[in-house]
Structure formats: structure tokens, C-alpha cells
C-alpha positions as CSV (number, residue, x, y, z in Angstrom):
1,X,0.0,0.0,0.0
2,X,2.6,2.4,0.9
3,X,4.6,1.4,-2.2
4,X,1.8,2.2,-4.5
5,X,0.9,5.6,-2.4
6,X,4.9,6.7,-3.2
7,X,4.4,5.8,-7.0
8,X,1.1,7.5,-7.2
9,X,2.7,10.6,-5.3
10,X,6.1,10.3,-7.5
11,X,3.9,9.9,-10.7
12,X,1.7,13.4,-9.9
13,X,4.6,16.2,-10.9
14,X,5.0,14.0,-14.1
15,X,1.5,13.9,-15.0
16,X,1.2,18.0,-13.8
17,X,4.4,18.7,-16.2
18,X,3.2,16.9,-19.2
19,X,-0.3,18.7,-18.7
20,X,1.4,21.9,-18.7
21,X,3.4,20.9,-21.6
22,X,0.1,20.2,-23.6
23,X,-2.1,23.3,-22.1
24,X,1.2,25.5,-22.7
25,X,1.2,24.2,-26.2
26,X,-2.8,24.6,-26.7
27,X,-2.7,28.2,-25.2
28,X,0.4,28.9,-27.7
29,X,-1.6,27.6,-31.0
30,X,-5.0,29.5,-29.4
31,X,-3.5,32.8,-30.6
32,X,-2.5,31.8,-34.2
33,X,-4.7,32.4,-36.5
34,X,-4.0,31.2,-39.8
35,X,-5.7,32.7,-43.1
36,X,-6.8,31.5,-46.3
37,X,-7.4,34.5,-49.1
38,X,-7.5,35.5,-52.6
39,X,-5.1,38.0,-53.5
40,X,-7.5,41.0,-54.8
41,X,-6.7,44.3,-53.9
42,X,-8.7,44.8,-50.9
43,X,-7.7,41.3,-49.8
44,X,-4.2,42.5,-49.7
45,X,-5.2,45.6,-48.0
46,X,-6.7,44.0,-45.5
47,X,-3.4,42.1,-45.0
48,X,-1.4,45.4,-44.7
49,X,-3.9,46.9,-42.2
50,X,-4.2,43.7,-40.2
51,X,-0.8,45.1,-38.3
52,X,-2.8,47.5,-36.1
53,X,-4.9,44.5,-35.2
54,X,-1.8,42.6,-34.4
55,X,-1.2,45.8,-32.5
56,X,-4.2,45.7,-30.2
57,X,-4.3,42.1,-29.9
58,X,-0.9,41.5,-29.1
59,X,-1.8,37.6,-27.8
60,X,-3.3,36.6,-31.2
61,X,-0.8,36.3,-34.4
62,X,-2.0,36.1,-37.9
63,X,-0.5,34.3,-40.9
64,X,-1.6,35.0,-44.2
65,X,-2.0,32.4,-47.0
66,X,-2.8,34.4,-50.1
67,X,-3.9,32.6,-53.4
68,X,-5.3,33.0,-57.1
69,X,-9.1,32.8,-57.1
70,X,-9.2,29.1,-58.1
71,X,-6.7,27.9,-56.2
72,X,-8.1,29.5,-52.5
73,X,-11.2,27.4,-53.8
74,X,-9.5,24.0,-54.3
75,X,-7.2,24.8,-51.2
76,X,-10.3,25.9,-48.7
77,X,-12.7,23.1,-50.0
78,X,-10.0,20.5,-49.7
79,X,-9.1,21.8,-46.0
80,X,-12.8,21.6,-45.4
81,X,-13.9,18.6,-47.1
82,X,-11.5,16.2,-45.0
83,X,-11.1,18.1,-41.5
84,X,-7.6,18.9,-42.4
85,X,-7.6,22.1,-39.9
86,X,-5.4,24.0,-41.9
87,X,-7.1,27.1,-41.8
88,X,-8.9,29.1,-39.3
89,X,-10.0,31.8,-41.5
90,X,-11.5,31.3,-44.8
91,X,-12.3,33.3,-47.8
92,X,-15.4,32.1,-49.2
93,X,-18.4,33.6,-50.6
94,X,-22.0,32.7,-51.4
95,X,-22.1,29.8,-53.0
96,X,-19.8,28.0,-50.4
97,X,-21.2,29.9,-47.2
98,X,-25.5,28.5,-46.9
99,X,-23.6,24.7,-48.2
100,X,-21.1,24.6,-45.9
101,X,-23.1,25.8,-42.9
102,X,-26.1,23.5,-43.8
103,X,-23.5,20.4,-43.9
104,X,-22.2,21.6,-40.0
105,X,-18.6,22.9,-41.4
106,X,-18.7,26.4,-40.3
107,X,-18.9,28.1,-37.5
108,X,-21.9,29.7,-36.8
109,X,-22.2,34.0,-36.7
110,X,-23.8,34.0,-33.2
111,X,-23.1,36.6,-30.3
112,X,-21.5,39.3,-32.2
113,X,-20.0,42.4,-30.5
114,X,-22.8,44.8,-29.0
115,X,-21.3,47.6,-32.0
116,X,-20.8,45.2,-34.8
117,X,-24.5,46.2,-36.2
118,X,-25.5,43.1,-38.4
119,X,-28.2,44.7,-39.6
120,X,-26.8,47.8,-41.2
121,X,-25.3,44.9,-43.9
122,X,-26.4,45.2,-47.1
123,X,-29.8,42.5,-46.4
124,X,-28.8,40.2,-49.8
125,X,-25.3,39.8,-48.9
126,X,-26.9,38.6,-45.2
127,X,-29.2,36.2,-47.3
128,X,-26.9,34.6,-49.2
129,X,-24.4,33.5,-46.6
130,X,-26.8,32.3,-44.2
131,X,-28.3,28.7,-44.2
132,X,-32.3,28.7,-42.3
133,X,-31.7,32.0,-41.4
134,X,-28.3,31.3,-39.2
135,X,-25.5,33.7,-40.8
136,X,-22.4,31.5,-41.5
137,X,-19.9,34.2,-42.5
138,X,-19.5,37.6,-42.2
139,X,-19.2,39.9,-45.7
140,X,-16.0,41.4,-46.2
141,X,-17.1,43.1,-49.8
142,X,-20.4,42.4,-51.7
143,X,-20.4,43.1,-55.2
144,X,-22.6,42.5,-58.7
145,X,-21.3,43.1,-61.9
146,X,-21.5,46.5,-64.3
147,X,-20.0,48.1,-67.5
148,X,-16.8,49.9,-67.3
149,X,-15.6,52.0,-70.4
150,X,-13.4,55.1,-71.6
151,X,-15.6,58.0,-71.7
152,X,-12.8,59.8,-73.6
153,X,-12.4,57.3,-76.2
154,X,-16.0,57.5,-76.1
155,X,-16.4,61.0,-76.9
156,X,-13.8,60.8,-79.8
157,X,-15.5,58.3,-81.9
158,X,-19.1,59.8,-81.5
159,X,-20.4,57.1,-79.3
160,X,-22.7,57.6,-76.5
161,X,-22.9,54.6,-73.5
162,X,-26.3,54.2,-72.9
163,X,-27.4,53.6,-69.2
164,X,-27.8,49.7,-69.9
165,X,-26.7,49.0,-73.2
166,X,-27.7,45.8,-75.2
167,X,-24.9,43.2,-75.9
168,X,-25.3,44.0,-79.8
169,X,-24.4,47.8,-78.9
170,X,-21.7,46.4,-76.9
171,X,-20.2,45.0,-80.0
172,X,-20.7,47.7,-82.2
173,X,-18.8,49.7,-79.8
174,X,-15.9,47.4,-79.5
175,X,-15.5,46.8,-82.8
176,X,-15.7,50.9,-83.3
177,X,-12.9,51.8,-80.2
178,X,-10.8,48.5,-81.2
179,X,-6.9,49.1,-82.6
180,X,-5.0,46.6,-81.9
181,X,-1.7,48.3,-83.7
182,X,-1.9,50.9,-80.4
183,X,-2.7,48.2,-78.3
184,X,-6.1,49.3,-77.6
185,X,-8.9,46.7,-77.2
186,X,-12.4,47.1,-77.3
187,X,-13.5,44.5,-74.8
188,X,-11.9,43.1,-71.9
189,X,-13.7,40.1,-70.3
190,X,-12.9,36.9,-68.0
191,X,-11.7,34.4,-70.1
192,X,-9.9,32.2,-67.8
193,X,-11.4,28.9,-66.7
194,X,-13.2,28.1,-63.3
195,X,-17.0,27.8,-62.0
196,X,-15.7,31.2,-60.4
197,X,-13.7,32.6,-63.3
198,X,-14.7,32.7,-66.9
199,X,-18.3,31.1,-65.7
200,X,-19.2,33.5,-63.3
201,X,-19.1,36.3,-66.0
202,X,-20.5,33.4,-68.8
203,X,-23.4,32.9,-67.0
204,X,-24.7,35.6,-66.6
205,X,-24.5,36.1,-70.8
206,X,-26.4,33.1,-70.8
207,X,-29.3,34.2,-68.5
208,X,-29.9,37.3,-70.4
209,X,-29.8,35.4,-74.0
210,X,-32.6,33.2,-72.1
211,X,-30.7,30.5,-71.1
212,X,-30.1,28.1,-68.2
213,X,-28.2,25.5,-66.8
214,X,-31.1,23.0,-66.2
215,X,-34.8,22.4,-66.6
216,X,-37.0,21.7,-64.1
217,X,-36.2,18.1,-64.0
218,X,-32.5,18.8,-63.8
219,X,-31.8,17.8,-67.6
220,X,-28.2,19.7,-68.5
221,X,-29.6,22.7,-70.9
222,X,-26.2,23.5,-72.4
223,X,-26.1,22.2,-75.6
224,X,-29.3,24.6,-76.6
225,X,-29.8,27.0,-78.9
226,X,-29.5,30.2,-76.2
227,X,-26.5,28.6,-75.0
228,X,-24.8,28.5,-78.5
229,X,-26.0,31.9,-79.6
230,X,-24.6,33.3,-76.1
231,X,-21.0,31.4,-76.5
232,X,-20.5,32.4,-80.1
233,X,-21.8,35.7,-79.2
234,X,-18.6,36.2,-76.2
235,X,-16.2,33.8,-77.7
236,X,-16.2,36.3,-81.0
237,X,-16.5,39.3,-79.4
238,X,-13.1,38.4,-77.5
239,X,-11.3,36.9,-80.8
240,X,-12.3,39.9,-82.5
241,X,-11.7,42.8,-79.8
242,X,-10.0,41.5,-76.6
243,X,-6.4,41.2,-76.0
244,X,-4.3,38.4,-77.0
245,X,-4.5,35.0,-74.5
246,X,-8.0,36.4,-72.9
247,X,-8.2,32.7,-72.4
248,X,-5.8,33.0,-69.7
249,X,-7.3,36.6,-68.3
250,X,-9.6,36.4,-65.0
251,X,-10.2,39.3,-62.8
252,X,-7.2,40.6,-61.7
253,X,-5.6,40.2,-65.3
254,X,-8.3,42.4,-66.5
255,X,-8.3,44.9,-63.8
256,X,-4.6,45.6,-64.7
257,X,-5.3,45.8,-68.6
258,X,-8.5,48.1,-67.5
259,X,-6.5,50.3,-65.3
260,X,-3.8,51.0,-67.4
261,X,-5.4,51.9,-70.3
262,X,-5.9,48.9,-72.8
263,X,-9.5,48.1,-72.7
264,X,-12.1,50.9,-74.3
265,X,-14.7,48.4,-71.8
266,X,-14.8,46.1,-69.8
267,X,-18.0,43.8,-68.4
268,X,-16.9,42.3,-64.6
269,X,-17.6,43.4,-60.8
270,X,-18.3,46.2,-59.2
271,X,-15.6,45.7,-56.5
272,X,-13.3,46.6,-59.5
273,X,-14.9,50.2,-59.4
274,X,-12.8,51.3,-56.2
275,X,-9.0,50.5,-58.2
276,X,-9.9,52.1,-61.5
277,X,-11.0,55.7,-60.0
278,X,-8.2,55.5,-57.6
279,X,-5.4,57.9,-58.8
280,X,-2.8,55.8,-57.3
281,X,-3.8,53.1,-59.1
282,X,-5.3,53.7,-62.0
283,X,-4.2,55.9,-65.0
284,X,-7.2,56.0,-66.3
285,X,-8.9,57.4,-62.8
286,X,-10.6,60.7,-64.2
287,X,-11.5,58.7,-67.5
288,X,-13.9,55.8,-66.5
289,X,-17.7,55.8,-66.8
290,X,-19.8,53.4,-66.0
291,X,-23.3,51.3,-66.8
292,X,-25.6,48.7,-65.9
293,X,-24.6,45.3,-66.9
294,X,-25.6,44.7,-70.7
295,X,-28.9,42.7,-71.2
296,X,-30.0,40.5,-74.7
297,X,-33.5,38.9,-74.7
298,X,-33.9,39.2,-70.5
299,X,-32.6,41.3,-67.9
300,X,-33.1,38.3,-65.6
301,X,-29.5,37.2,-64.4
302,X,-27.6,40.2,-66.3
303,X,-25.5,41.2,-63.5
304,X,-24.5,39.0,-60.4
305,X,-24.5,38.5,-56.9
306,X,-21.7,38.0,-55.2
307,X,-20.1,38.4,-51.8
308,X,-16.2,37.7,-50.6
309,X,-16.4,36.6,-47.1
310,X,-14.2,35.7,-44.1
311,X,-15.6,32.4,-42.4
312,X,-14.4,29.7,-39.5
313,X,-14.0,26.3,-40.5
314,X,-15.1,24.0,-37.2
315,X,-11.6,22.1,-37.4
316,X,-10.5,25.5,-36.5
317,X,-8.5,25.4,-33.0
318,X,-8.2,29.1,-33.1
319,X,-12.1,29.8,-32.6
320,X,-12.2,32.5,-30.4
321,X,-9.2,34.5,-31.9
322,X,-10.5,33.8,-35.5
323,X,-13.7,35.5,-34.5
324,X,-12.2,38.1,-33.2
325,X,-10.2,38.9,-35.9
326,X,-13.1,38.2,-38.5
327,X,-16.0,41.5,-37.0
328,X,-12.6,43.5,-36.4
329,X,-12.2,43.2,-40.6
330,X,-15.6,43.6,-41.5
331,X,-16.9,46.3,-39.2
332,X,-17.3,49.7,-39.4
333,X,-13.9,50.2,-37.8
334,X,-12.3,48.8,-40.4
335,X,-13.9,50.7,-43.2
336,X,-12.9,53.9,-41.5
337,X,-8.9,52.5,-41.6
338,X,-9.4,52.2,-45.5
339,X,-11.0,55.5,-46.0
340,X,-7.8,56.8,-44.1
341,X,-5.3,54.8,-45.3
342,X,-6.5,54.0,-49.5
343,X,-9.2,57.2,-50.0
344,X,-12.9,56.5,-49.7
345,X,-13.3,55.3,-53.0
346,X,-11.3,51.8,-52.3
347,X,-13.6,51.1,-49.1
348,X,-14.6,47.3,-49.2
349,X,-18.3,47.9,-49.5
350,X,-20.6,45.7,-47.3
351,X,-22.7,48.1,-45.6
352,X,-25.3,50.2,-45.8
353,X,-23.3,53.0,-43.6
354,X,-20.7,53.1,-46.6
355,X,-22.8,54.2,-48.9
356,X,-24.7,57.0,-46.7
357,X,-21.1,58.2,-45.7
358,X,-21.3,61.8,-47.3
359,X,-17.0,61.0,-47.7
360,X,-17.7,58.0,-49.6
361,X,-20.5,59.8,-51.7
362,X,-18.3,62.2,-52.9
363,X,-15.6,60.2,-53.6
364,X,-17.6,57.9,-55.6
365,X,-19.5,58.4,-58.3
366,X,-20.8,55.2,-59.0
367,X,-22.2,54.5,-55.3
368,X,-26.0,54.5,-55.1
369,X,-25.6,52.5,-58.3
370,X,-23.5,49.6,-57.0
371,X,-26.3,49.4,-53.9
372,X,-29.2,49.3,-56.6
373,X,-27.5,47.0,-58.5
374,X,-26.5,44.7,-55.3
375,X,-30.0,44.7,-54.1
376,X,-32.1,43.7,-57.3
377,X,-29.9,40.9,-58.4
378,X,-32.0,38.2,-57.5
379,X,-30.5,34.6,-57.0
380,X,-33.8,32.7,-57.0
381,X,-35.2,34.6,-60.0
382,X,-32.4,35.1,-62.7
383,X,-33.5,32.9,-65.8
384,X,-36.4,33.2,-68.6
385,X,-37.4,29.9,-67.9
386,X,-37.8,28.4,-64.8
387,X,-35.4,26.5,-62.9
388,X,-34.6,23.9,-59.5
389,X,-31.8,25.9,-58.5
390,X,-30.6,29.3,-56.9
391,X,-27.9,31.3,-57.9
392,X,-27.3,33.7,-60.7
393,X,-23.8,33.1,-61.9
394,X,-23.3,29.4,-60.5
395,X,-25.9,26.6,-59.6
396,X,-26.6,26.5,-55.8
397,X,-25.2,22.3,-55.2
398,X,-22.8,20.9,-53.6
399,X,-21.6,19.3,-56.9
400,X,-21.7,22.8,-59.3
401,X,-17.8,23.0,-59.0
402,X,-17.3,19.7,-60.8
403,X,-19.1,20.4,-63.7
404,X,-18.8,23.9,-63.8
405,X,-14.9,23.4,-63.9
406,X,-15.5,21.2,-67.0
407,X,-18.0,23.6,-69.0
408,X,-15.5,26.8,-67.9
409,X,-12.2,24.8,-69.6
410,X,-14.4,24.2,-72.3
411,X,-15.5,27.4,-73.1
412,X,-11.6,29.1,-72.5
413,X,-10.9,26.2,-74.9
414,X,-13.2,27.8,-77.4
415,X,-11.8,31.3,-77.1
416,X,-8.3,29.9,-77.3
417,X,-9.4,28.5,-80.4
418,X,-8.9,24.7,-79.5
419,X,-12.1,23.3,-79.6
420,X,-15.6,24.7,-81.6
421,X,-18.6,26.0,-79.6
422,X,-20.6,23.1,-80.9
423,X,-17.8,20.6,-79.3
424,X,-17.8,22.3,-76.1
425,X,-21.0,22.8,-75.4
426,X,-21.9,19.1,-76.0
427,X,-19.0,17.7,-73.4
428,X,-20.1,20.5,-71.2
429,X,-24.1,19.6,-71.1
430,X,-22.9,15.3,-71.5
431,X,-20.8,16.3,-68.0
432,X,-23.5,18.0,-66.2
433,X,-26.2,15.4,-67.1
434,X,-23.6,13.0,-65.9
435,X,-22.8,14.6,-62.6
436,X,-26.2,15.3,-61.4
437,X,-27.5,12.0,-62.4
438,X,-24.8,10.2,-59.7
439,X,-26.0,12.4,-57.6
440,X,-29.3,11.9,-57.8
441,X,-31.4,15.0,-59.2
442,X,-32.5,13.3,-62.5
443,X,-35.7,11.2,-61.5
């Protein structure tokens, strides 16, 4: 007895240590947070402000993992999918946000500091990252999509933008302001394949040419005539106007050919707006106007919805610190820093607030259009014909990314000149068909 009461009491201080050792270690890893991003310019802002939250938080250290569009997708589904942990802040937006939160991956939005003011978010960008009403991210940006173009090239050829100009004006215009010898392109658009690339901009040619993905019984509606009249509509308009290897352009490509001069127009979001009428950053600041997204047949799902996001995955192990750091970078703090720091026109807009702020109104022109824009894009009412799905420029399941990957290769194939529309729309519609049939949609 007295043997086993002197191993038990010379066991205790090793058992105490190695308990230290591992709440040490947990309290250590409690204050890193470790973030997934894409590396847009008010991503990367962001990044350079986050130093005076390191400042104020001086228990919690950030490290920043900053990646092209499509690979932040692959990389934060991946980490997701299979509980890797990696990441305890993620970039994500609102296609990912209502599936992932349904599915019990993220971290719910719940008891939010007493000034964070939830509801002065823009109410669409709330919606589409919430799941049953829970909010599973918070909105770092929200944009849609509008028409960007060079009022002074404009003005030299005769040409007048209208407020919403039809896509048969747009081409008339770009093949007008087009001269390649100067290195001057008519049209800039994504070209680049990814469900979140070429397709988020493709899609949304396809709803207003009166197309969809599927019917009402989930049959693929890609190889149809709307489809083929809106590809060879885009893919020619690029081989005739763009720049050379659009194929390989997504948004940040664009937003440098934009800025610095090259494109006469150019079709994409409306978080692009705050770069090109920045002096700093643009040298065609004083030259830019701007207009609705063009429409064809429909207006229905001409312009997008979209918001960039910050989430916590629940393999997180940096919870509490992540959380912290996430209302810090979306709240109305925050946007303050960037007014200071960028000018008020570069302000990640997310709020209603922003666009009320008499500094940001006069900054920015093309304000109380981006909110209108924002708030009438409707996911669950963006097609001619009816459909199962929501979403405006992608389809609201889990399995989109497979077969929207396949369809947005396709398509870059076409404007790369590799493979006819005809081609690519059939692999593209045999694909979907294929994918939602495993899954089980197709009765």
C-alpha cells in the first residue's frame, strides 16, 4: 500500500508537467490564426492593415496564405472537405457559405459584438451566406457586376454609352474603339477557366440570352440553342476585340489591362470600381464611366451576386481568436482604416453605412448604383425559364464546382481557339447530365 501511495505521489509532478506541456502548447496555438485569401486588392489591403490589429491584440498572431481565385477554392474546399484544420479563417463567398453551414462545417455567426451592427449589412449579402436563417460568415465586400468603359475614347468616336446597353451595342462599340496596332482593345472580359472565373461572368450572358443551366427536371440545358448563340456571341467578341491569350485573363488580369489603359470596356464586378477611380492606381482614374450590366432577350441574371467573405471552419482550434479577428475586418472600424489609409473610393463595401457616408458619396461616383444593382440581383429569380436551382452566376449544389470546372475549360478552350462551340458545349451539357445523375437529381 505504501509502495503504491509513493508511486502514485512520485507519478503526480510528471503527470502535472506533461499537462502543462500540452495546455502550454494549446494556449500557444490558441493565438495563431492562420488565413486562407485571394489576392484581390482589398484582400491585400486587409493584410497590410491587419498590423494594427496585431497591434491591439498582441496575444493573437496572424499568418496569411494568399492565393489565385481558383486555387483558395481548391485549397479551402480540400481543407474543409477532409477536417484537415489547416485554416482558421477562410475566404469564401455565397455559393460555399448556406452549403457549408447546412453540412455543419462552419462556424456559426452568433453573439457578435454589441457595436458590430449586423443589420446595417447590405440584407442580400446577409441572405446569401446564411443557411435557415443562421449567418455563417461575415461579408468582407459584396459586389454584382456593371460596364466599365473610356468616356474619352468615347467621346472621340461619336459614341454615347447608354445607361444599360444591349450586348449587340456592346459589339458595335468594340469593334468601333478596337486598334490593336496601339494596343487598344475594345473588350476586356474573363476568359480564364473556373466555375468562379470565366463562368461566373458566362453565365450571366447566358441568362440574359434566355438561357439556363437546367430544366425543371434537372436535364443539363447547355447544348441549346440560347447557350450557342450566347458562347459564339462572347467567344467572337473576344477573338475579334480582346487582347491576345483572354483565355488566360480572370479578374485581376483584367483589372490591370483596365487600369492601365488597354480596354475601351470592360463587363466584370463592381468591387473593380474602387481601383480604377483611384489615382494611385489607375491611370485611367478621371477617365472611367460606368453602366448597368448589358442585357440580350432578359434582364433576368444580367448582372450578379456575389459576396467575398471571411468564415471559420469547425476544425479551427483558433475559434475564439478567429472570431475576433473576423468582426474586427468587416466592421465599421475597419472601413474607417481604408478611408484613411486607400481614399474612400477603395472602401470594401458591405454596408449600408458606406454608402450613406457623405466622404464616400463624394468620392464615388458610381455609389448608389452599385447598392441598386447589389440589391435587385435576385438569385432565385435570374433565368427566362424556370429552374430547380438558386444562384445567378453558378448553380446552388454541392456538386456545381465539378461540372462547372469542365464547362469553364471548355469554353476558354473555345476562345483559345482549340475546340468549336458546338464541341464544347456538347461535353459540357454530357458532364452536367452525368454529374447530377450520380448524384441523384435526375428522376
Amino acid at each position: 500500500m505504501n509502495t503504491k501511495n509513493s508511486m502514485r505521489r512520485a507519478l503526480i509532478p510528471k503527470v502535472a508537467f506533461a499537462c502543462l506541456s500540452v495546455c502550454a502548447a494549446q494556449l500557444s496555438n490558441a493565438g495563431n490564426v492562420t488565413i486562407a485569401t485571394l489576392n484581390g486588392p482589398a484582400m491585400l489591403e486587409l493584410k497590410k492593415l491587419s498590423a494594427s490589429f496585431e497591434r491591439a491584440n498582441p496575444d493573437i498572431k496572424l499568418n496569411w496564405v494568399i492565393l489565385e481565385e481558383n486555387v483558395l477554392r481548391q485549397r479551402a474546399t480540400t481543407d474543409i472537405t477532409t477536417n484537415s484544420g489547416q485554416f482558421d479563417v477562410v475566404a469564401i463567398g455565397t455559393y460555399e457559405a448556406p452549403l457549408w453551414g447546412k453540412r455543419g462545417w462552419l462556424v456559426p455567426m452568433t453573439d457578435l459584438p454589441a457595436d458590430y451592427d449586423p443589420d446595417d449589412v447590405v440584407k442580400t449579402a446577409r441572405d446569401g451566406l446564411s443557411y435557415n436563417g443562421q449567418l455563417y460568415a461575415l461579408p468582407f465586400y459584396v459586389e454584382s457586376s456593371m460596364t466599365y468603359y473610356r468616356k474619352d475614347l468615347f467621346q472621340a468616336a461619336g459614341l454615347e454609352m447608354p445607361d444599360q446597353p444591349t450586348y449587340d451595342q456592346i459589339k458595335q462599340f468594340a469593334d468601333t474603339l478596337t486598334d490593336k496596332s496601339k494596343g487598344q482593345y475594345g473588350i476586356c472580359l474573363r476568359g480564364k477557366a473556373g466555375w468562379g472565373e470565366n463562368m461566373a461572368y458566362v453565365s450571366t450572358v447566358v441568362n440574359t440570352y434566355g438561357g439556363r443551366w437546367f430544366d425543371e427536371n434537372w436535364n443539363a440545358q447547355i447544348d441549346t440553342p440560347e447557350w450557342h448563340k450566347a458562347i459564339g456571341f462572347y467567344a467572337d467578341l473576344l477573338k475579334n476585340n480582346g487582347p491576345p491569350g483572354a483565355s488566360s485573363n480572370g479578374f485581376n488580369e483584367n483589372l490591370t489591362l483596365m487600369s492601365s489603359g488597354k480596354c475601351a470596356m470592360w463587363i466584370d464586378s463592381t468591387a473593380a470600381a474602387g481601383t480604377l477611380y483611384n489615382k494611385a492606381q489607375s491611370k485611367v482614374a478621371d477617365k472611367i464611366g460606368f453602366a448597368a450590366a448589358p442585357v440580350a432577350v432578359t434582364p433576368k441574371g444580367a448582372h450578379w451576386l456575389w459576396s467575398w467573405s471571411l468564415a471559420i471552419p469547425r476544425t479551427s482550434k483558433s475559434q475564439g481568436a478567429a472570431k475576433k479577428f473576423l468582426t474586427w475586418a468587416t466592421s465599421k472600424k475597419y472601413i474607417e482604416m481604408v478611408g484613411r489609409d486607400e481614399g474612400w473610393a477603395s472602401i470594401p463595401p458591405s454596408r449600408r453605412s458606406t454608402f450613406a457616408r457623405p466622404e464616400y458619396k463624394q468620392a464615388v461616383p458610381f455609389g448608389e448604383f452599385v447598392l441598386k444593382a447589389i440589391e435587385s440581383a435576385d438569385p432565385n429569380d435570374s433565368s427566362l425559364k424556370k429552374v430547380p436551382y438558386s444562384g445567378i452566376q453558378f448553380v446552388g449544389i454541392p456538386e456545381f464546382p465539378s461540372f462547372g470546372t469542365v464547362v469553364g475549360q471548355a469554353i476558354a478552350g473555345v476562345v483559345a481557339g482549340q475546340i468549336s462551340v458546338d464541341a464544347a458545349l456538347k461535353a459540357g451539357n454530357a458532364a452536367a447530365n452525368r454529374v447530377v445523375m450520380q448524384a441523384g437529381y435526375q428522376k
